[in-house]
C-alpha positions in Angstrom: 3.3 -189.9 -51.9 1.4 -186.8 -53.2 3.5 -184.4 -55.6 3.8 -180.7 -54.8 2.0 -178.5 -57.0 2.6 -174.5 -56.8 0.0 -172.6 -58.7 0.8 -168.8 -59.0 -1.6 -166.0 -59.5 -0.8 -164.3 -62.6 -1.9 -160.7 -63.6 -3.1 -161.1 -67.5 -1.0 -158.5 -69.2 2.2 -158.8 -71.9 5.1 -160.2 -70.2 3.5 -161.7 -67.2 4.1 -165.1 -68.1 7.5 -164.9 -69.4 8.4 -162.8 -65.9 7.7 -165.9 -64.6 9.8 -168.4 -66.2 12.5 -165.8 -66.2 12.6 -166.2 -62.5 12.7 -169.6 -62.8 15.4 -169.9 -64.9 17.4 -167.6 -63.4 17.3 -169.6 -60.2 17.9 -173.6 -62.1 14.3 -174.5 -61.6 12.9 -176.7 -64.2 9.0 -176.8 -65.4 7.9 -180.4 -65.8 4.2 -180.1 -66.0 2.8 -176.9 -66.3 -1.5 -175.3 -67.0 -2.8 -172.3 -67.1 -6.4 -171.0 -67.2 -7.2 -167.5 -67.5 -10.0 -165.2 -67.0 -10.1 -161.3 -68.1 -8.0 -160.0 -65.3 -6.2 -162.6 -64.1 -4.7 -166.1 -65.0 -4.2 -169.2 -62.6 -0.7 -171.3 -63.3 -0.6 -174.3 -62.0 3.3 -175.8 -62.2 5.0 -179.0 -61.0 9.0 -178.1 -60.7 12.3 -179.5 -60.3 12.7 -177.5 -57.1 9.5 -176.5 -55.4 11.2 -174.9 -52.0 13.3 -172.4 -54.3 10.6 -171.7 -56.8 8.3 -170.9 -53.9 10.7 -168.5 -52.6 11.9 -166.9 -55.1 8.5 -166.6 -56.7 7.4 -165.0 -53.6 10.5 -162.8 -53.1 9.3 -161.4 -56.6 5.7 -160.6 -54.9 3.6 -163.5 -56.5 0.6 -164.4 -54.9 0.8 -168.3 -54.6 -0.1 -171.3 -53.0 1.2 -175.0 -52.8 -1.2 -178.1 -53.0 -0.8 -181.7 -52.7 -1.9 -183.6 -56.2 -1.3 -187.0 -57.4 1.1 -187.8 -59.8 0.4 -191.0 -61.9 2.4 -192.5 -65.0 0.0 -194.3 -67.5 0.2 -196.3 -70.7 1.1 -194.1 -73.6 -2.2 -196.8 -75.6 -5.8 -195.6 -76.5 -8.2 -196.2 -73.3 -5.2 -195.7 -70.1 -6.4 -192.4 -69.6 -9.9 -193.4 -69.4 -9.0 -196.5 -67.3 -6.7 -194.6 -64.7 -10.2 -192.3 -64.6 -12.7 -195.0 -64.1 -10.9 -196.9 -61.1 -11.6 -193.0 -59.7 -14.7 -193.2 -60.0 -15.1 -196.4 -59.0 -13.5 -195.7 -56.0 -16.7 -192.5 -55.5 -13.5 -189.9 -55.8 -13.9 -186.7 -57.1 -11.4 -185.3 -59.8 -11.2 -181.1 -59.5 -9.0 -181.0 -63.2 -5.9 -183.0 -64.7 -3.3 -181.8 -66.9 0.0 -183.9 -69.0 3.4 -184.0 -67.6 6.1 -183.9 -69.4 8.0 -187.0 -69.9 11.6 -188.3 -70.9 9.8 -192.0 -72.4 7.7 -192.4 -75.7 6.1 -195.5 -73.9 4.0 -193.4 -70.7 2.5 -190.7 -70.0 2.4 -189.0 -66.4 -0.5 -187.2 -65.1 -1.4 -184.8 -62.9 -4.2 -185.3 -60.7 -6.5 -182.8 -58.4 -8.6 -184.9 -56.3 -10.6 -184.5 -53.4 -9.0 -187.0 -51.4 -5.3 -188.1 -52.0 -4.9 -190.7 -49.9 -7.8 -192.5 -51.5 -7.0 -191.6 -55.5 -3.4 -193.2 -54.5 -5.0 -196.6 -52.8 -7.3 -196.9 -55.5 -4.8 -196.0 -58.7 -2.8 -198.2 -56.8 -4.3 -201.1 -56.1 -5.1 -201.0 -59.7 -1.3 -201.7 -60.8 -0.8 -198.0 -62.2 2.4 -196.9 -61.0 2.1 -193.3 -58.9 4.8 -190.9 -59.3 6.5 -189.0 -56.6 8.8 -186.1 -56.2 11.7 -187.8 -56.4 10.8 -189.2 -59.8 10.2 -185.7 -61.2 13.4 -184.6 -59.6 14.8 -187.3 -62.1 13.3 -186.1 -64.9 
């Protein structure tokens, strides 16, 4: 149920960023959820799309270095304390969380999430079994 995540090398220079999106937008894919950390040389963006295959390729086709990874996707209660909640019943549950970062949302009640775990499968029992609602690629296709 994992949600595909593509993060993209990025050289850190003028124009790199928006030679990015441009692509994107030139081929109809949509950012829903989107980070970036940088160093002196380089930056690392990490995206959630509305069309991973064809921002992968095309991405590539442009001579990006990037990779995809599996994260988890979860939609939480747009109150003070959800956040901190969602966290806990991680580490409850003994899972390690590499980094998160907001999604994008169409709804003023929730928030979604993204979530870098060491073990998916886990996060998604646990965050489950807790009554939060995970989100999947077809939701952010929706979006």
């Amino acid at each position: 149920m994992s949600l595909k995540q593509l993060t993209v090398f990025v050289e850190n220079k003028p124009g790199a960023l928006v030679s990015i999106t441009n692509t994107l937008a030139e081929h109809k894919v949509n950012i829903r959820a989107l980070s970036i950390a940088d160093t002196q040389e380089f930056g690392i963006l990490r995206m959630i799309v509305s069309d991973n295959d064809t921002a992968l390729v095309t991405l590539t086709r442009e001579g990006y270095l990037l990779k995809t990874t599996d994260v988890v996707g979860v939609k939480i209660g747009d109150q003070p304390g959800k956040l901190s909640k969602a966290l806990a019943v991680l580490d409850e549950a003994g899972i390690n969380m590499e980094y998160l970062y907001a999604f994008m949302s169409r709804t003023e009640k929730h928030a979604y999430v993204v979530l870098r775990v060491a073990d998916n499968a886990a996060a998604e029992a646990a965050l489950t079994a807790a009554d939060f609602h995970l989100i999947t690629d077809a939701d952010v296709n929706k979006l």
